[in-house]
C-alpha positions as CSV (number, residue, x, y, z in Angstrom):
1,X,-110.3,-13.4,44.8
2,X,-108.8,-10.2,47.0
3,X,-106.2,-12.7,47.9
4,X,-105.1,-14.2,44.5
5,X,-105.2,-11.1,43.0
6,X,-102.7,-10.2,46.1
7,X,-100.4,-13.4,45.1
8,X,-100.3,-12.1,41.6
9,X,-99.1,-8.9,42.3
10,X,-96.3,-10.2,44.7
11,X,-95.6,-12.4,41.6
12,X,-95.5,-10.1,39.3
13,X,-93.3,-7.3,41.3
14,X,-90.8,-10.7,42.6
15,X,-90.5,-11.3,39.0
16,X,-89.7,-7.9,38.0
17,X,-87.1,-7.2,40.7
18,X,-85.3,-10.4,39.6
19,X,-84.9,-9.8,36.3
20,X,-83.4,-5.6,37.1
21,X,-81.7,-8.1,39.6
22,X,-80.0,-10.0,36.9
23,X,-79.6,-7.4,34.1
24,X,-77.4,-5.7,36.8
25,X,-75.1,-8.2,37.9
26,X,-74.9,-8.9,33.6
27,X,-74.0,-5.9,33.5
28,X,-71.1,-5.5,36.0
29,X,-70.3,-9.2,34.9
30,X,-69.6,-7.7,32.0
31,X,-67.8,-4.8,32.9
32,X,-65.3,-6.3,35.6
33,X,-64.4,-8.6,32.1
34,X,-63.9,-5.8,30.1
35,X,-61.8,-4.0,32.5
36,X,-59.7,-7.0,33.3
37,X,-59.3,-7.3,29.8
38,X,-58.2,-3.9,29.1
39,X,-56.2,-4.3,32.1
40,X,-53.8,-7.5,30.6
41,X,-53.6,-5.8,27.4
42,X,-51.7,-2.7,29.2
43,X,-49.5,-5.1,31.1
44,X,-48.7,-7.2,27.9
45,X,-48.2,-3.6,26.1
46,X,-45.9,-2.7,28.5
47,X,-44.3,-5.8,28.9
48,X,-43.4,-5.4,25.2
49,X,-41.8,-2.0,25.3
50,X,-39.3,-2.8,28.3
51,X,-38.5,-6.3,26.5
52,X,-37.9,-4.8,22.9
53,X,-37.4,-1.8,20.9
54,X,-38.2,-1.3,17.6
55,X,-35.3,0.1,15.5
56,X,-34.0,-0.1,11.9
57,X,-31.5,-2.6,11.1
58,X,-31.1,-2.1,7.8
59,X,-32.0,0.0,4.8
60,X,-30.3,3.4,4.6
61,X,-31.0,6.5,7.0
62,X,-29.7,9.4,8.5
63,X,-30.9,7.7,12.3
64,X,-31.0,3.9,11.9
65,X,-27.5,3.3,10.8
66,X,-24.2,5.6,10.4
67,X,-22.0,3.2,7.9
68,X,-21.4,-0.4,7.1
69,X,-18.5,-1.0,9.6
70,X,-16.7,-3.4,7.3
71,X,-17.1,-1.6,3.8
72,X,-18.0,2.4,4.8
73,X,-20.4,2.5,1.6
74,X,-23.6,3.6,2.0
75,X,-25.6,1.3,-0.9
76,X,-28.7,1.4,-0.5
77,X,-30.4,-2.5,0.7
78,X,-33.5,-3.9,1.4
79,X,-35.4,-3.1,5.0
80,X,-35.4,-5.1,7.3
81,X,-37.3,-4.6,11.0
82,X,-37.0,-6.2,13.4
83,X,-37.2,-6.4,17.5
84,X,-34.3,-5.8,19.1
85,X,-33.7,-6.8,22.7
86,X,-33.0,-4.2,25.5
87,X,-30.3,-6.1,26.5
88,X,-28.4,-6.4,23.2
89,X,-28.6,-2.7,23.1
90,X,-27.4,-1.6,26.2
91,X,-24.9,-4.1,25.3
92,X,-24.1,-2.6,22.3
93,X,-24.2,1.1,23.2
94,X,-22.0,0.3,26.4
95,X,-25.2,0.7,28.8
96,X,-26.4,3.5,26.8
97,X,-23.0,5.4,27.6
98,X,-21.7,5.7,23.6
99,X,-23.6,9.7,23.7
100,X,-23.8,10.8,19.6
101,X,-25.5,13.7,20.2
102,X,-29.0,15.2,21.8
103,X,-31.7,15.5,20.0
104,X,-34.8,17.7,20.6
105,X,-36.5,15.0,22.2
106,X,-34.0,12.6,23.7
107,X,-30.3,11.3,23.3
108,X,-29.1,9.6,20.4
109,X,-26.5,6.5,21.0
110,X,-24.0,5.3,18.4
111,X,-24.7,1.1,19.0
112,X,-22.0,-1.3,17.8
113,X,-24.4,-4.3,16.8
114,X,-23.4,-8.2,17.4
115,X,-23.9,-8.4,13.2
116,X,-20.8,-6.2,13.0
117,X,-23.3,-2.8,11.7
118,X,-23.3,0.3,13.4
119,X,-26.5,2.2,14.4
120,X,-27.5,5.5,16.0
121,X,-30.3,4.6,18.5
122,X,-32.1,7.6,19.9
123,X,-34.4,7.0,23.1
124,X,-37.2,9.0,24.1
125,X,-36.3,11.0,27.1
126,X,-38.4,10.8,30.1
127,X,-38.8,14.5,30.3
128,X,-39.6,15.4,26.5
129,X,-42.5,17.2,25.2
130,X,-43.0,14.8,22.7
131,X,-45.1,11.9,23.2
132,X,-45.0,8.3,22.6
133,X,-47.4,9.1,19.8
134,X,-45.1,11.3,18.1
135,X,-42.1,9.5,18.8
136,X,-43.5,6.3,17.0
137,X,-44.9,8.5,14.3
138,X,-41.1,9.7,13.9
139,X,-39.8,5.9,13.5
140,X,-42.7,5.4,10.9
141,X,-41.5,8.2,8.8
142,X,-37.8,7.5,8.8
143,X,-38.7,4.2,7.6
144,X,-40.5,5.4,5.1
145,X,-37.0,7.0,3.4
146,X,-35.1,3.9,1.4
147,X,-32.9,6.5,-0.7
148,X,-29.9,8.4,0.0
149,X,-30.5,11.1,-1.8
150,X,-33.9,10.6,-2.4
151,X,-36.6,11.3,-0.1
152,X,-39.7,9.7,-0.4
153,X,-42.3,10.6,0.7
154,X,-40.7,14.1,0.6
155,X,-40.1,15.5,4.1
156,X,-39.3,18.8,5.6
157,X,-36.6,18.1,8.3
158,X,-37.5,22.3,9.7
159,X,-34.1,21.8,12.1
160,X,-31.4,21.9,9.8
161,X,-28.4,23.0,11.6
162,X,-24.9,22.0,12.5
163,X,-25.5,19.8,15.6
164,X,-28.1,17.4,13.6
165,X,-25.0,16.8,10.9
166,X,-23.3,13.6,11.8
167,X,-20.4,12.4,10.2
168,X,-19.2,8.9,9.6
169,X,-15.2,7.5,9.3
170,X,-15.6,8.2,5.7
171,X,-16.7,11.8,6.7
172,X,-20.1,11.2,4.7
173,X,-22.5,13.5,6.4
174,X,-25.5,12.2,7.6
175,X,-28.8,14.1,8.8
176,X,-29.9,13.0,12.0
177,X,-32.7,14.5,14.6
178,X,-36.0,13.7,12.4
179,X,-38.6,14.8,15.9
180,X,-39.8,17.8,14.0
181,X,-40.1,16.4,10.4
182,X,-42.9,16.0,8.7
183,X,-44.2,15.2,5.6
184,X,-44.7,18.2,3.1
185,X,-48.1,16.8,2.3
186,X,-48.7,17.4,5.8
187,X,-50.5,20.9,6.7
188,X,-48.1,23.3,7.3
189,X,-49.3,26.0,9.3
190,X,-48.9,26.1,13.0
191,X,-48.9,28.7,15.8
192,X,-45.9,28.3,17.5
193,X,-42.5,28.3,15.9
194,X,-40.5,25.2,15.7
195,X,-36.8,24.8,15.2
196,X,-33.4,27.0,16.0
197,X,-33.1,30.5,16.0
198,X,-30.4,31.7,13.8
199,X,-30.9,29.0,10.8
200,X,-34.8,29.3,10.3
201,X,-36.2,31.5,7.8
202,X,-37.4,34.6,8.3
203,X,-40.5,33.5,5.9
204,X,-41.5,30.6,8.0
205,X,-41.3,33.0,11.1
206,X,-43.6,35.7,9.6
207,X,-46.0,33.1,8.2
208,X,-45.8,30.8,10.6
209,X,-46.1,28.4,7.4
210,X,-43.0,25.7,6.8
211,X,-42.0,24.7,3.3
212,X,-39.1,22.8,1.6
213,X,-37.8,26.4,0.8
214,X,-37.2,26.4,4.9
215,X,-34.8,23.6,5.0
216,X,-33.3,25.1,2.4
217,X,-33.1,28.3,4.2
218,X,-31.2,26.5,7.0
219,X,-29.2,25.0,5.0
220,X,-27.2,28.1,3.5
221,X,-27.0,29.0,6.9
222,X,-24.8,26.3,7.7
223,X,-22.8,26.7,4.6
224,X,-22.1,30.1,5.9
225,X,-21.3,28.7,9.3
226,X,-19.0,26.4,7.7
227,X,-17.0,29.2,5.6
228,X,-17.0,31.2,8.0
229,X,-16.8,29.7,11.5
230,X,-19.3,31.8,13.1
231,X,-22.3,30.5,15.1
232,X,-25.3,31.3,13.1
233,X,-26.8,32.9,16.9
234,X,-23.7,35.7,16.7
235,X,-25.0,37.2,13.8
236,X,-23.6,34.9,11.2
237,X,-26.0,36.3,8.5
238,X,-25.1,40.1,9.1
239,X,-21.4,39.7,8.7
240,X,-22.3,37.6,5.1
241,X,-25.0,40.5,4.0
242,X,-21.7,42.9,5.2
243,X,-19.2,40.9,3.0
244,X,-21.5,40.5,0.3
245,X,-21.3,44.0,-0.6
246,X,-18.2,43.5,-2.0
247,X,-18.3,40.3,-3.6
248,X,-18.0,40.4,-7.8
249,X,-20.1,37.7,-8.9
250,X,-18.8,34.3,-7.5
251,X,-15.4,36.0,-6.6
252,X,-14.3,37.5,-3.3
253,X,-15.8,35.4,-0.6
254,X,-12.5,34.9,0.8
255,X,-12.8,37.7,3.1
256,X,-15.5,35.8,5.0
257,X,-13.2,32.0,5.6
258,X,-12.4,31.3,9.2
259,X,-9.4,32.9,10.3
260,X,-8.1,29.6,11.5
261,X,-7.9,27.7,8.1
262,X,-4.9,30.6,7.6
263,X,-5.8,30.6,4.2
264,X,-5.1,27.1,3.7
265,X,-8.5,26.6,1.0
266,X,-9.2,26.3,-2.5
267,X,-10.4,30.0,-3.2
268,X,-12.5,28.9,-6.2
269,X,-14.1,26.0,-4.1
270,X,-14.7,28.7,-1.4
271,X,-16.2,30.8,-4.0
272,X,-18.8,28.5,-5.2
273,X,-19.6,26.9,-1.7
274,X,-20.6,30.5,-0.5
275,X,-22.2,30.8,-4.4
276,X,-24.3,28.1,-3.6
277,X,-25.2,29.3,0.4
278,X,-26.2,32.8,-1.0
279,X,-28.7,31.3,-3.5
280,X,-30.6,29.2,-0.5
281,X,-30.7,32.4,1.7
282,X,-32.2,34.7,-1.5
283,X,-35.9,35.5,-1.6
284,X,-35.6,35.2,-5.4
């Protein structure tokens, strides 16, 4: 009895430590699968961002595409994505040597394309402090803007300022440098202040809060810096209040134009211009 109650027991604990035995080895079965899994999904990831890069090659923005190289019009036309190979950019930007600009987050290339278009490519630097994350959230909303003068979904740009002005052989300006859009829709309120001193708005700096009325801000700043030549950073916006003191309505802005047109303007086309740039810098 004492000894097949003894055989039952080793049965009993044999049977036990097999079957811990076997849940385990299911177990890391099953994790050394997932982990090779996960592992061949970041290899073909990768694989797919040094093969390809995802730009716009047609539809109408300020960042996928300067002008039509054989018509200079900027209709509007149906998008169209697609992959383009690293290799047919590096061929078309000269080895990524054709430099348009820099943006906040990384060089922007002008790309002459096999199909005859030309394109402003920007590439994430290595060194930004925006992420992949944000960068492909940047793509997404520029191709979310079909219109040329027609934003939709309606975006804040908040970097308005000379530099992110690009102008094409038909001198059709073009706004370029989208890393700090975003959405107006999008909460607004954040604790550190983004953009360039000397064209943000004193609002958005006190508030800390960024509305359309920002970009619009910025953008009678550059009107200024156009009439006047001045870099918004060597207290553009004190000389204008200075001036303004003796302007008459929409007259006498003249006093403010570059010294290096030498007067050769159209005084009422100054006059309204600078009309124009004092109404986006008014609190009213």
């Amino acid at each position: 009895m004492g000894r097949m109650k003894g055989v039952s027991e080793g049965l009993i604990i044999g049977t036990t430590v097999g079957v811990v035995i076997g849940l385990l080895l299911a177990v890391g079965i099953l994790l050394c699968l997932r982990y090779r899994r996960s592992q061949a999904q970041i290899r073909s990831s990768s694989s797919r961002r040094a093969s390809t890069v995802p730009i716009r090659t047609n539809g109408v923005n300020a960042c996928s595409m300067l002008s039509n190289s054989s018509t200079g019009q900027e209709s509007p036309r149906e998008l169209d994505d697609r992959a383009t190979s690293l290799r047919e950019l590096q061929k078309a930007t000269g080895n990524f040597t054709t430099v348009l600009g820099q943006g906040a987050f990384g060089p922007v290339y002008k790309a002459d394309m096999s199909s005859g278009e030309i394109l402003a490519v920007k590439v994430l630097a290595n060194n930004s402090k925006q992420g992949e994350k944000e960068f492909h959230n940047e793509v997404l909303l520029l191709g979310r803007l079909h219109h040329r003068n027609l934003a939709v979904p309606p975006v804040i740009h908040r970097d308005i300022k000379s530099p992110n002005i690009l102008l094409d052989q038909s001198m059709h300006a073009r706004v370029a440098d989208f890393g700090l859009s975003r959405e107006e829709t999008v909460t607004r309120n954040g604790a550190n202040i983004r953009g360039t001193y000397g064209y943000l708005d004193p609002e958005y700096i006190s508030s800390r809060s960024f509305t359309k009325k920002s970009d619009v801000y910025s953008y009678g700043v550059l009107l200024f810096e156009l009439i006047a030549g001045r870099n918004p950073q060597q207290g553009l916006m004190e000389y204008v209040e200075l001036a303004a003191i003796n302007v008459d309505g929409r007259t006498g802005w003249e006093e403010i134009a570059d010294s290096r047109l030498e007067g050769a303007f159209d005084v009422e086309e100054l006059n309204d211009m600078a009309a124009v740039a004092q109404k986006c810098n008014s609190d009213t």
